[in-house]
C-alpha positions as CSV (number, residue, x, y, z in Angstrom):
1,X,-12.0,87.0,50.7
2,X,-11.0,83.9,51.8
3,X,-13.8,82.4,52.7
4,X,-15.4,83.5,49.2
5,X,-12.8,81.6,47.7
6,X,-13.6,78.4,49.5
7,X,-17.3,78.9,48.2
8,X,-16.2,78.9,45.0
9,X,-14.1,75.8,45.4
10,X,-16.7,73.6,46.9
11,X,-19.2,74.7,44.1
12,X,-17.0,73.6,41.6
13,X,-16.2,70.2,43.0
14,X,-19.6,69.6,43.4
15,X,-20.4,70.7,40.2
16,X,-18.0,68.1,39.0
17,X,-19.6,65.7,40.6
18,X,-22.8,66.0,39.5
19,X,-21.7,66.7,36.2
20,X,-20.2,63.0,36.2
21,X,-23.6,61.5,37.8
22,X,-25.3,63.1,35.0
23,X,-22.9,61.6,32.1
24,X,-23.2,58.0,33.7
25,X,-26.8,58.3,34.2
26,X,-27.7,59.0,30.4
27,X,-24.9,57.3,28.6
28,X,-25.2,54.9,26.0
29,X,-26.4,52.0,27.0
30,X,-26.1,50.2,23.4
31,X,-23.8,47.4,23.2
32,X,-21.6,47.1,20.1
33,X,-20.1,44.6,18.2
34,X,-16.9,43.6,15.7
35,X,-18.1,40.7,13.3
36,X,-15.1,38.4,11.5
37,X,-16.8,37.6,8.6
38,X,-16.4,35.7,5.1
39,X,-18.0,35.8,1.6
40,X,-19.5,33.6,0.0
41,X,-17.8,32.8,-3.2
42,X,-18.1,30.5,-6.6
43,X,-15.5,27.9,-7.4
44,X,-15.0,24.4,-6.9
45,X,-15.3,22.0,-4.3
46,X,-13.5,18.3,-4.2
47,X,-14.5,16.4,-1.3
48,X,-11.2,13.6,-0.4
49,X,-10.2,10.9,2.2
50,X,-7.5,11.4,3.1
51,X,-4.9,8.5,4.3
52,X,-1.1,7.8,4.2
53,X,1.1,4.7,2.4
54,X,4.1,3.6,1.2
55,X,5.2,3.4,-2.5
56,X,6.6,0.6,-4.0
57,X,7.4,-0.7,-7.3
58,X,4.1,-2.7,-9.0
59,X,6.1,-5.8,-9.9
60,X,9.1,-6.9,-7.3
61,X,10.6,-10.5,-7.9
62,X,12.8,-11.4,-4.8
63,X,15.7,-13.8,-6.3
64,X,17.1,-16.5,-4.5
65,X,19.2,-19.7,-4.9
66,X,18.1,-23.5,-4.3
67,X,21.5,-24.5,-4.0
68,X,23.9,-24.3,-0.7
69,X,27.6,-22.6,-0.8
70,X,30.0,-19.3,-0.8
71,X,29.3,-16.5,-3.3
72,X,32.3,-16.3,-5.2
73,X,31.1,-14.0,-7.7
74,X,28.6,-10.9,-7.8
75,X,28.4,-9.2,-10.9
76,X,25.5,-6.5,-10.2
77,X,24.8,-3.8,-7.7
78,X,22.7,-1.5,-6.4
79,X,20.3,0.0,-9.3
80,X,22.0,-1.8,-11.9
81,X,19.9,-2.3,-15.1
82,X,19.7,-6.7,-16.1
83,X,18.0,-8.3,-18.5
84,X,15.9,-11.5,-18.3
85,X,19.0,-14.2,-18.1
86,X,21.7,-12.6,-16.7
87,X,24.4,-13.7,-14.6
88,X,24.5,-11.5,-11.2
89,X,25.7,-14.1,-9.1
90,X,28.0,-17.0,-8.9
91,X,28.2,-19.9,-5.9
92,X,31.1,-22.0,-5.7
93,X,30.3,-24.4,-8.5
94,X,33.3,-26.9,-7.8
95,X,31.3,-29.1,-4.2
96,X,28.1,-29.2,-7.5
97,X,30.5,-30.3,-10.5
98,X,32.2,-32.9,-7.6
99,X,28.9,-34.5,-6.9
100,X,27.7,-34.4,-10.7
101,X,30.8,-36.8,-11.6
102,X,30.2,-38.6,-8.6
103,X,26.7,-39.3,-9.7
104,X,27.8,-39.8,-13.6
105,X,30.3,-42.8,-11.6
106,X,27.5,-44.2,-10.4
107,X,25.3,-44.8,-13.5
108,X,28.0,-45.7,-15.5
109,X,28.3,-48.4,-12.4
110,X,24.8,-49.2,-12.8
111,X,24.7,-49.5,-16.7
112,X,27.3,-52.3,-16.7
113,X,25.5,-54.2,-14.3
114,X,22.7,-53.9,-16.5
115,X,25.3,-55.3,-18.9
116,X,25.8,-58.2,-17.1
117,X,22.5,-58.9,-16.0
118,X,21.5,-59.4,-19.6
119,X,24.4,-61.2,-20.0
120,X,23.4,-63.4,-17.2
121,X,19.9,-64.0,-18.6
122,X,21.0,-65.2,-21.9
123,X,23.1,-67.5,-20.1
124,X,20.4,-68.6,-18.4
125,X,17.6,-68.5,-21.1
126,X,20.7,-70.8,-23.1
127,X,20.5,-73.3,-20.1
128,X,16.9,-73.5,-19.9
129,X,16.8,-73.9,-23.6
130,X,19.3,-77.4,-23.8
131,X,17.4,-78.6,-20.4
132,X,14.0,-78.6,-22.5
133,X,15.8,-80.3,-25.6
134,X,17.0,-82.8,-23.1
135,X,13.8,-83.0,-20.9
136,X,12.1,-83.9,-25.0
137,X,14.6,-86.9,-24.8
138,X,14.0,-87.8,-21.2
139,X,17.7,-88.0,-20.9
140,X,17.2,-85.7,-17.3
141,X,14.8,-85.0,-14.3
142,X,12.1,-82.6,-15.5
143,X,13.1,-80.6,-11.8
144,X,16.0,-79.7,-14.0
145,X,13.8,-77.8,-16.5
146,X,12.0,-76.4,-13.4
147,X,15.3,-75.2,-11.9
148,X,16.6,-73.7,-15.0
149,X,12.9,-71.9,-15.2
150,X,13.1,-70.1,-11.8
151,X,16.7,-69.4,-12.3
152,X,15.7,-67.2,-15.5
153,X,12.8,-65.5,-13.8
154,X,15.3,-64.6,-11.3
155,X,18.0,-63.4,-13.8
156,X,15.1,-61.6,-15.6
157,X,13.9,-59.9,-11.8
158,X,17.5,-58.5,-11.5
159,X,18.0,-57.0,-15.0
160,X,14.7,-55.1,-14.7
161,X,16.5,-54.4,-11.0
162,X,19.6,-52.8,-12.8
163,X,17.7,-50.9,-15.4
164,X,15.4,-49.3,-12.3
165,X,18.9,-48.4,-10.8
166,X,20.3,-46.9,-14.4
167,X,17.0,-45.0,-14.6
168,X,17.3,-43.7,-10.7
169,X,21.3,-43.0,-11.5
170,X,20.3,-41.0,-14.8
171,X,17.4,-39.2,-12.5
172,X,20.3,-38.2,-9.9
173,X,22.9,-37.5,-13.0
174,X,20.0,-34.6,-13.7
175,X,19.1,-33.5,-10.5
176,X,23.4,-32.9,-9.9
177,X,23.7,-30.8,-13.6
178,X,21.0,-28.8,-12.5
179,X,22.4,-27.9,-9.0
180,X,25.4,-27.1,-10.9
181,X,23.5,-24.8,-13.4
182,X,21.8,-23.6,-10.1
183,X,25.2,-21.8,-8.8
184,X,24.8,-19.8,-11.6
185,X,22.2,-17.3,-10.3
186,X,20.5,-15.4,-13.0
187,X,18.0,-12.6,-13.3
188,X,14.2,-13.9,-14.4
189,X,12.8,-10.6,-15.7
190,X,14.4,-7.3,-17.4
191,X,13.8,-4.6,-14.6
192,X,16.6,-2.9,-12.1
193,X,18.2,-4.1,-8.9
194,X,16.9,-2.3,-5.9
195,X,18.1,-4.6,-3.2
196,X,21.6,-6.9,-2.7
197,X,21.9,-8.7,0.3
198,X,24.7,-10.5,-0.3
199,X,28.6,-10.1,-0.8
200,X,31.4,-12.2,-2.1
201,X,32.6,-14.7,0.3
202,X,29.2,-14.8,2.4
203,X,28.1,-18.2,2.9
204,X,24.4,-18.8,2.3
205,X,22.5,-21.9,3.0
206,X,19.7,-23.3,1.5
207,X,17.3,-25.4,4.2
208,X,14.0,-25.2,4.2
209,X,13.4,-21.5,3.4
210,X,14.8,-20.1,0.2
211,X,17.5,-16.6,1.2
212,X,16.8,-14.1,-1.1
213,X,20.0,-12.0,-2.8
214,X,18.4,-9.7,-4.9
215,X,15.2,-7.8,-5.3
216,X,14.2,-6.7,-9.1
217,X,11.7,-4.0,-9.8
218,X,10.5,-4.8,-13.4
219,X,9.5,-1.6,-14.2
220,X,10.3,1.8,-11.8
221,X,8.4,4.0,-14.3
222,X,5.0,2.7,-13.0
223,X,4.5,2.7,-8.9
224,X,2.1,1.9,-6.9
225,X,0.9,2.9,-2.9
226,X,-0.4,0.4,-0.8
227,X,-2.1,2.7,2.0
228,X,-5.0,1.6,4.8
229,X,-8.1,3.6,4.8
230,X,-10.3,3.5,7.7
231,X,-13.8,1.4,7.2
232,X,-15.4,5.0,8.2
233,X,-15.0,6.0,4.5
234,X,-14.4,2.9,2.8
235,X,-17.8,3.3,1.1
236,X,-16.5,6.1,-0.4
237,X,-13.3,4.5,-2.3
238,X,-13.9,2.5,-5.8
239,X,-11.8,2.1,-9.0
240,X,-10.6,4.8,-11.1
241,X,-11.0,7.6,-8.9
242,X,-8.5,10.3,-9.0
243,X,-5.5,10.5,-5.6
244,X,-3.3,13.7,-5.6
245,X,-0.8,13.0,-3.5
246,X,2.6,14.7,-1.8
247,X,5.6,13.4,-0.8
248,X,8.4,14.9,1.7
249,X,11.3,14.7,-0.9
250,X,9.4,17.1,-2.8
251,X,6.8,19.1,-0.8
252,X,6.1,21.7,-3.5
253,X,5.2,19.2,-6.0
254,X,1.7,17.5,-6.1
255,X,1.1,13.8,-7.7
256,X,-1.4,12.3,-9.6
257,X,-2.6,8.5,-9.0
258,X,-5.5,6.3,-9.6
259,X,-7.3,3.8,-7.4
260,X,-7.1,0.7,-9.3
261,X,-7.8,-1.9,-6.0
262,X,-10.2,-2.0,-3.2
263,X,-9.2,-5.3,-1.2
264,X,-11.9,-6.7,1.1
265,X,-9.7,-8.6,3.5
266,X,-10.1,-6.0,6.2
267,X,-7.0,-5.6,8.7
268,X,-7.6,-4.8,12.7
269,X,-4.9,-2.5,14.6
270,X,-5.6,-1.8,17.9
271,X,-9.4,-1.9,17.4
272,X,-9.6,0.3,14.2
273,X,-10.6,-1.4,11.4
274,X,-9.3,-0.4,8.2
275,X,-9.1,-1.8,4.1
276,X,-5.7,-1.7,1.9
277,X,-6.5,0.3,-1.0
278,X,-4.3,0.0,-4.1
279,X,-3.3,3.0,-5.8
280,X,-1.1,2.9,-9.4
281,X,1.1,5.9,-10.1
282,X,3.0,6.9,-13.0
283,X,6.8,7.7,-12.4
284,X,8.2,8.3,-16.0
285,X,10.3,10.4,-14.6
286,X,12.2,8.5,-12.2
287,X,11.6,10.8,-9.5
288,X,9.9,8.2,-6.7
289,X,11.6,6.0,-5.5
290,X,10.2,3.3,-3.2
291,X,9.8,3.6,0.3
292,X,8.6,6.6,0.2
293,X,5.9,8.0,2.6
294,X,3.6,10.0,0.5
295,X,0.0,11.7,2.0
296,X,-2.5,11.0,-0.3
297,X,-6.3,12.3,-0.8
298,X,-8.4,10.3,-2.7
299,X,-11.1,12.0,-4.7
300,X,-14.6,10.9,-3.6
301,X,-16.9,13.7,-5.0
302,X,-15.9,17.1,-7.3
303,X,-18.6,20.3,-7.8
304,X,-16.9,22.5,-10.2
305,X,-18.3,26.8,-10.4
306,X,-21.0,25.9,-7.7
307,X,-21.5,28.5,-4.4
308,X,-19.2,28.4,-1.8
309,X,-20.3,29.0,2.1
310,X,-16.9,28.9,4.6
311,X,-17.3,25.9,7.0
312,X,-16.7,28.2,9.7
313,X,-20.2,29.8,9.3
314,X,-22.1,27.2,9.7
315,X,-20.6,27.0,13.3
316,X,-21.4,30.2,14.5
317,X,-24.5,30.8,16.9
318,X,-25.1,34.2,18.1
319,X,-25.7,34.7,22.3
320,X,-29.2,36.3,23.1
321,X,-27.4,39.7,23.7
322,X,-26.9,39.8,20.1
323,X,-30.7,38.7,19.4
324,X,-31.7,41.5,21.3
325,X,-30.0,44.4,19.2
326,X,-32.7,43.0,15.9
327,X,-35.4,41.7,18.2
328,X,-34.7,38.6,16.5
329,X,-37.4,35.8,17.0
330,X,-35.5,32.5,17.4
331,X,-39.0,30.8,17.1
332,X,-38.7,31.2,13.3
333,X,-35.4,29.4,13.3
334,X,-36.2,26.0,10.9
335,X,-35.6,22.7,13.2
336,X,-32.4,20.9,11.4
337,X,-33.1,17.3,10.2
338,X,-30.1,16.2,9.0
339,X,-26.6,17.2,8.8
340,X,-27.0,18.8,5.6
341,X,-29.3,22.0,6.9
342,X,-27.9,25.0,8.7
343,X,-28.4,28.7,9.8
344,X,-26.2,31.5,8.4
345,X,-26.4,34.6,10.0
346,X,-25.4,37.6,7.3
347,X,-23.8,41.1,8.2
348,X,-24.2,44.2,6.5
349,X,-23.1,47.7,7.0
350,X,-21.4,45.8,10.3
351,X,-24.4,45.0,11.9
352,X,-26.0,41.5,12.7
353,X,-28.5,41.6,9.5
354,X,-30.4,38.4,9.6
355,X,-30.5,34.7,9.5
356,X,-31.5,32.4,6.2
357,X,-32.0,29.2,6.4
358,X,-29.9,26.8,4.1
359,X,-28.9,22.9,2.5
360,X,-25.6,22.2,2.0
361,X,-24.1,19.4,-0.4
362,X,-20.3,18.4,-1.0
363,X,-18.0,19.8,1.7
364,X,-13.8,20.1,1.5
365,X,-13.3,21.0,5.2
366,X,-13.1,24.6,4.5
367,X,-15.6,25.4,2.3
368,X,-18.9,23.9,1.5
369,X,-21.1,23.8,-1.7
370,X,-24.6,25.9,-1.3
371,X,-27.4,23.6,-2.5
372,X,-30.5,25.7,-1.4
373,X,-31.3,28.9,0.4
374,X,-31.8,32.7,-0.4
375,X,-27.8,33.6,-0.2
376,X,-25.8,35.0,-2.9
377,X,-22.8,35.3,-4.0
378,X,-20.9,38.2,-1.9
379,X,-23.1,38.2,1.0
380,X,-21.0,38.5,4.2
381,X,-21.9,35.8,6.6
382,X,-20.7,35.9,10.5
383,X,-17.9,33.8,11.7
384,X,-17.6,35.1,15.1
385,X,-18.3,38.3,16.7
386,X,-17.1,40.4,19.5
387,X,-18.2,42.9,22.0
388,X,-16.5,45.9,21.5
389,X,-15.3,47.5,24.5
């Protein structure tokens, strides 16, 4: 009974067995796979270069002084609103009206010595004319009549002398009123103040550099961004063409600018070369303010409704195991001749369907216009694929 029982048990366990060699032995041997794909779509593609800058305002006119002295007197601030004329600033005027009557002393010095120089030479022109009159009746030496002839050229010499002096004290008499107007600082255009750099009571001297007090933006409703774009894609940049732009005080909100300069002074920074590229913005609303960083993409190239193929796609390669489940014949793979030819490889009913051979055009990093090839629109192309285990 027993030993019946045992039977039975071995026969089942080898049964198993086999039963497990023979599962193993005729499974499926057919590898399958899991495909991420994408379709290929209509819409529009903008091709950019993309850069960073700095707005500022289009018109900035830094406002010094050409005079030495304390500030007794600011009359403006921060984002106050001036007009072409305006006092914002006062320097110590009394040191400027001191020398202005010192040098009004001294041209009133120098016209009275022009007053008696003439006097002097009609003296002498009196002289020379009674030495003549008595030289005509040889009454004296004719040295006399020399004498009295240098002695008027001389008395002539020193009037033009004080009339040089009354010109030179006049000249200084000028130059002294205008260093006294010059204490009155003044805005030169209508625009806003952006920067003061001075307070009352500060001290500033004028040497051989003129300080600045004030900054003035003529107009904040019009910006601009100076930014540096890489001589890589220079060739790409030119007048009028359209920069969106973002900025971190508003990183919802997309900006519209213009390229309106191309400089050709190129600038060198730690072996990159790169061009400024000037960029005019319009700020009606007030909302930039300069200084600020903003991330622009300039506009190089736009397709509008054309075919779409995802970047991605044109990365993918499939390995030889995959070949192997379409006995694909890589040998009718086209040889690619520029950068503007790639392979797609298409799926359908989630299996590897086929490869077509393509020409791209414009691209915007993620997706990139269709110029030539048998695709259409819908076709699922392979982005990656995956062995299912």
């Amino acid at each position: 009974m027993i030993a019946g029982i045992k039977k039975l048990i071995l026969l089942a366990i080898i049964f198993g067995i086999g039963f497990g060699v023979y599962k193993y032995v005729t499974r499926d041997k057919t590898v399958k796979y899991s495909f991420t794909t994408a379709e290929v779509t209509r819409g529009d593609i903008v091709s950019t270069v993309t850069a960073t800058g700095e707005l500022s305002a289009v018109d900035v006119v830094d406002v010094g002084t050409q005079v030495s002295g304390r500030i007794e007197e600011i009359y403006v601030d921060f984002n106050s609103v001036v007009r072409a004329g305006q006092l914002i600033a006062l320097i110590d005027p009394s040191v400027a009206r001191l020398e202005l009557r010192e040098a009004e002393a001294s041209l009133a010095v120098y016209q009275a010595n022009v007053q008696s120089a003439q006097a002097s030479l009609r003296d002498a022109e009196r002289k020379l004319k009674r030495n003549r009159e008595l030289l005509a009746k040889k009454l004296i030496a004719k040295s006399e009549v020399d004498t009295s002839e240098a002695d008027v050229e001389m008395k002539r010499a020193s009037l033009q002398e004080a009339q040089s002096r009354v010109t030179q004290g006049r000249a200084q008499v000028e130059r002294k009123r205008t260093d006294l107007n010059y204490t009155r600082i003044t805005s030169p255009i209508n625009g806003v103040v952006i920067d003061r750099q001075v307070d009352a009571g500060q001290t500033v001297a004028a040497g051989y550099q003129t300080p600045t007090l004030f900054q003035i933006a003529k107009d904040l409703t019009q910006m601009q961004i100076k930014t540096k774009v890489d001589e890589a894609d220079i060739g790409q940049i030119a007048d009028g063409q359209r920069v969106t732009f973002r900025i971190d005080a508003f990183p919802e909100e997309e900006f519209i600018g213009r390229v309106v300069q191309v400089r050709i002074a190129p600038s060198t920074s730690d072996g990159v070369v790169t061009y400024t590229v000037i960029i005019n913005v319009d700020n009606s609303d007030l909302k930039l303010k300069p200084g600020m960083t903003a991330n622009v993409a300039i506009e190089t190239q736009r397709q509008n409704n054309v075919l779409r193929i995802p970047v991605a796609s044109m990365r993918f390669t499939p390995t030889e195991e995959l070949l192997q489940t379409i006995s694909f014949d890589t040998s009718k793979l086209a040889e690619k001749k520029s950068m503007h030819e790639a392979t797609l490889w298409i799926e359908r009913d989630g299996k590897l369907q086929g490869a077509v051979d393509v020409e791209t055009g414009i691209s915007d990093n993620r997706w990139t216009q269709l110029t030539k090839g048998k695709i259409s629109e819908g076709d699922k192309l392979i982005l990656n694929a995956q062995v299912v285990k």
